[in-house]
N, C-alpha and C positions, 0 to 999 in steps of 0.2 A: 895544280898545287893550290890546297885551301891555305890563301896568303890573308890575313885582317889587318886595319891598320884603323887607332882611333879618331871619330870626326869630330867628337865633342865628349867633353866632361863640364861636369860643374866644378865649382872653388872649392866643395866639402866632396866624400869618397861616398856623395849618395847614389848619384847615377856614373855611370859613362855610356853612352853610346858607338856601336862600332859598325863598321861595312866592310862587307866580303868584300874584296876585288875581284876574284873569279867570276863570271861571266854580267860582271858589274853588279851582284845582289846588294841591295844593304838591308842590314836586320832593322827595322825601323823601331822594336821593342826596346825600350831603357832596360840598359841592367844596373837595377837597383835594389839599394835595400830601403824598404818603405817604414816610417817609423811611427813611433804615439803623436807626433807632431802631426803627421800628415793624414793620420786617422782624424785628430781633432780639427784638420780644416775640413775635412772629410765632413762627417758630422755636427759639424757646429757646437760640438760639447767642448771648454777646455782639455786641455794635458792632461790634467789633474785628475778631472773625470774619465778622462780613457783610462789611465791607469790606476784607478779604482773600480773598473768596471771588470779589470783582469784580473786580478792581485787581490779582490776583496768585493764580490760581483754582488754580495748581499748588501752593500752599502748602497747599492746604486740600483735605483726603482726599476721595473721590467719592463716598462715603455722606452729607454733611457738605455740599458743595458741592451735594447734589443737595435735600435740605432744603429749603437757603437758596433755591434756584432755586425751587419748590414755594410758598415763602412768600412769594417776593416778585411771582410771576408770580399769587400769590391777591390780592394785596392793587396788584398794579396798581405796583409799585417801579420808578422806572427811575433808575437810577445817576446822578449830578451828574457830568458830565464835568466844568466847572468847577472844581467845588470837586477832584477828584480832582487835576489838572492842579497846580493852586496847593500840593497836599501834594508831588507828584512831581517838581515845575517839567518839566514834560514834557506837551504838546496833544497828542499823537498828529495833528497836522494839518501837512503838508505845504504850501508854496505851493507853486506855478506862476506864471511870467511870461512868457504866450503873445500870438502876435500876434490881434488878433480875429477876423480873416478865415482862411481857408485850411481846404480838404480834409485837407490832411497834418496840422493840428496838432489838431483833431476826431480823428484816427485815432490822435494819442497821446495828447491826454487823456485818450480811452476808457484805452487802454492801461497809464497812469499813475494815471486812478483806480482800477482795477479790481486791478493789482496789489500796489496799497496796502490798498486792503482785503480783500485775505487776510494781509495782517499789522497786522490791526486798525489803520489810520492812515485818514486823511481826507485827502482833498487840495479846497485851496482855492487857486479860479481868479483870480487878478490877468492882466487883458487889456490891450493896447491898440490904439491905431487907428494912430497915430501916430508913426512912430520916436521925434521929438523926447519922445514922454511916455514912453519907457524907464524915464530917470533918473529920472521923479517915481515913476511906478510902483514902482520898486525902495526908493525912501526909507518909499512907505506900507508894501511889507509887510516891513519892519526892526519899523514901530511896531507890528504884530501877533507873539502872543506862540503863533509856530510852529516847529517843530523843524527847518525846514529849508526849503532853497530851490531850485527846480529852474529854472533860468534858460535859454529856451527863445528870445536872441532876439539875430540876425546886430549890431544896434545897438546894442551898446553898446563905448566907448571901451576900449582896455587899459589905461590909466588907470584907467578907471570900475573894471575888475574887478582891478585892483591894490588896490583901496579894500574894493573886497569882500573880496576877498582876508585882511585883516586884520582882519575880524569876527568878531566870535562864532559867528556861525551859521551853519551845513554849508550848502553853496554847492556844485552843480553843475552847468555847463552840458551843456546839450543839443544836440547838430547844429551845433556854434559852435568852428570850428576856432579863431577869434581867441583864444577862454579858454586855449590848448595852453600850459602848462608857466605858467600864472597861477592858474589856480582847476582843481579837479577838472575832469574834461570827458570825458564819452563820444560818439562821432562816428560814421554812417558812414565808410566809407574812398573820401571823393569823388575824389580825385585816379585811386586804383584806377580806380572804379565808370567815369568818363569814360572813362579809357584803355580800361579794358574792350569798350566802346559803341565808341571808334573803330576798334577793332582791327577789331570786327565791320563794320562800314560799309568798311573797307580790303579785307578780304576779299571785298564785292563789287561791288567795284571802282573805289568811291570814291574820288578826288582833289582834288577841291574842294567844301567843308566849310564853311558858315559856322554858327557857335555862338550860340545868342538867351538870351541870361542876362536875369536879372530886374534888380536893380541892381550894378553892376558894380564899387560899393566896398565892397559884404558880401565875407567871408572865403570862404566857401562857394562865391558866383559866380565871385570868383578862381580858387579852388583846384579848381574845375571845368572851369573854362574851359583853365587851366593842364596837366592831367591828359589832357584831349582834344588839344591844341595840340600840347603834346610827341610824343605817341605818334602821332597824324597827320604830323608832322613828320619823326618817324622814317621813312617811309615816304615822306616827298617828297610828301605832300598839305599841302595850305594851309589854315585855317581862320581866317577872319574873326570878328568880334565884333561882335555888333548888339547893345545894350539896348533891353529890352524896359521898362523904369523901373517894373515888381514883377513880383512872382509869379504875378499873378492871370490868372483866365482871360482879362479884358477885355483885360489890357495884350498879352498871346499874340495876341489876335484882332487886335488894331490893327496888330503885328510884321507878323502876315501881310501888309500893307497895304506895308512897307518891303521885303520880300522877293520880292513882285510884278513892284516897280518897280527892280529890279538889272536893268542892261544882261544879264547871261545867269545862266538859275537856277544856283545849286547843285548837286551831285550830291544833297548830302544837308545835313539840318538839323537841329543837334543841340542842342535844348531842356532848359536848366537844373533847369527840374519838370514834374510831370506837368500840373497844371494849368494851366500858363504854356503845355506843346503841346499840351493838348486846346484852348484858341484858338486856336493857330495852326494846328491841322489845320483846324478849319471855318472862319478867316478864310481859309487857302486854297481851300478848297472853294466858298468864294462867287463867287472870283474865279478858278473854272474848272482852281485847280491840285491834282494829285491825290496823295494819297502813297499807294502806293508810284510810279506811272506815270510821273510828273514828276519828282518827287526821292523819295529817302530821307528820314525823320524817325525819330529819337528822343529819349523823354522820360527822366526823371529821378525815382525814387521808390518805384514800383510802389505806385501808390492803385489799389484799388479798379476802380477804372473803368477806369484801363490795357486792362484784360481783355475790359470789354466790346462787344460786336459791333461797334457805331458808331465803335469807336476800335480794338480790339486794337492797341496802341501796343509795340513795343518800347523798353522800360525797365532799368532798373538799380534793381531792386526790392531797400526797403532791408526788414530784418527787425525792425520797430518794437517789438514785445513784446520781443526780444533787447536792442534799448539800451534800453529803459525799466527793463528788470530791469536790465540793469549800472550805469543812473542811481539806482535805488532802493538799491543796495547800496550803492554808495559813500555815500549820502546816511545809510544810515543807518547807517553799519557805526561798530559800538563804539570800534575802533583808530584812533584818527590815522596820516593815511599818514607814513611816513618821507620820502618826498618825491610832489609831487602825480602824480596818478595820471590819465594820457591815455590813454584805449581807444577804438582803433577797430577797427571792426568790417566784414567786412567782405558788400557787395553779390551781388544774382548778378542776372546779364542775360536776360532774357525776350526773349524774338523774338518779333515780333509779324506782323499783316501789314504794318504799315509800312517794312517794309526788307526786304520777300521779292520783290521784283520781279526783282533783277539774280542771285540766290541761283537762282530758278528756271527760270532762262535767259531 
């Protein structure tokens, strides 16, 4: 039986020392938490100078600063974010309010974390499954004490973000044309990005065009859908509108199943995200229809997988590290904008083998 019993503590909860009883071991190691105090007897620098050597390391010369690193990396120091935070009123920690599912928003988290920490910040993930819990989602992280918010989701009202609007805390949205000229907002340039994709599809020789957006009262599916219509229309082709009712790969796979059963295919089919057409490439596929052979497709995004063999999908690949740095800057930029500040950015189109059939004679 591993039985402890303690043999010493100090008056303050900085150490305590314990010993096994079993085969009479004692741990002779203090369990303790070591502080800036004990760094400063450490070093012979004050308080004051250790904790400006953490907290503010350019103030504090590199002979001086390298000490204090030396004493504290001896004695095991690690700096209280906490208690620093409540001197500063500044967490160094970021939210996010991302949807929980999706390839695309995995490949900006990555990109959202990893740019934050080269400027020493954290990002914490607030998710959800469910549009309806946006609103709560957003109420919880008001009540966390974070420098800011990166709002990453087609559901919420402009109402809702008129509200945000008038908060304290830096607020920008991501990919969410709805926030334009209400809260800060960096965006692909989806309207482009479509038009883009149809020009191409026009080019070989495309005329009739139906569109499979995910939900069809997000901003995004509009103003996609919108982008292709027009620029198709220029050119006397037709494009229709199927919901696909989300993004997800499953809901693309079951489209496939409405796009079957149309009295005569399409020339071509122009899918809102990339994951939403990698479904409906292999729901066609099950059901005998081939892209490029049968019709044209493309996707929306340029994930990852776009690229690879089983799909080479032509896309409108967006430049993720490119909006996430223009989303970090605003977020954390010292100056108040003069008036809010809408960036978009924009796409470039990938050809794929999904739309080389009529290209190659």
């Amino acid at each position: 039986m591993n039985d402890y019993v303690v043999i010493g503590c100090s008056s303050s909860p900085r150490w305590c020392a314990i010993s096994r009883k079993a085969g009479g071991l004692t741990l002779s190691d203090e369990a303790r938490r070591v502080t800036s105090v004990d760094v400063a007897a450490e070093s012979g620098f004050s308080q004051a100078t250790v904790a400006r050597a953490f907290s503010s390391p350019h103030l504090v010369s590199p002979a001086t600063r390298e000490t204090i690193e030396q004493a504290a990396d001896k004695l095991g120091y690690i700096p209280n974010a906490i208690a620093r935070s409540l001197k500063s009123q500044r967490t160094d920690i970021v939210a996010a309010v991302v949807p929980a599912q999706g390839e695309y928003w995995q490949h900006a988290l990555i990109s959202f974390g990893r740019q934050l920490a080269e400027r020493d910040k954290q990002l914490l993930l607030f998710s959800f499954s469910d549009s309806a819990d946006v609103a709560r989602v957003i109420d919880s992280v008001q009540q966390y004490r974070v420098d800011g918010m990166i709002l990453a989701s087609a559901n919420v009202t402009q109402v809702q973000l008129a509200r945000l609007n008038r908060g304290a805390m830096p607020i920008v949205a991501f990919n969410q044309p709805a926030a334009s000229g209400i809260i800060p907002s960096v965006s692909v340039d989806n309207a482009a990005g479509t038009a883009a994709l149809a020009t191409h599809l026009v080019e070989q020789g495309c005329r009739k065009v139906t569109f499979v957006g995910g939900r069809s009262e997000t901003s995004t599916d509009q103003i996609r859908y919108r982008g292709a219509a027009q620029e198709l229309g220029r050119h006397g082709a037709a494009c229709a509108y199927l919901e696909a009712g989300s993004f997800s790969y499953d809901s693309g796979y079951k489209a496939a199943a409405h796009l079957a059963e149309l009295d005569e295919l399409p020339d071509a089919v122009m899918v809102s995200g990339d994951e939403l057409a990698f479904g409906v490439l292999d729901g066609l596929r099950t059901l005998g229809i081939s892209a490029p052979d049968d019709l044209l497709l493309t996707g929306f995004d340029g994930l990852p997988q776009a690229s690879w063999a089983g799909y080479d999908l032509t896309t409108l690949v967006q430049s993720i590290d490119s909006l996430a740095e223009h989303v970090i800057d605003l977020l954390l930029s010292a100056q108040p904008e003069t008036e809010i500040a809408d960036i978009v950015v924009p796409g470039t189109v990938r050809v794929g083998k999904t739309t080389r059939r009529l290209s190659n004679g």
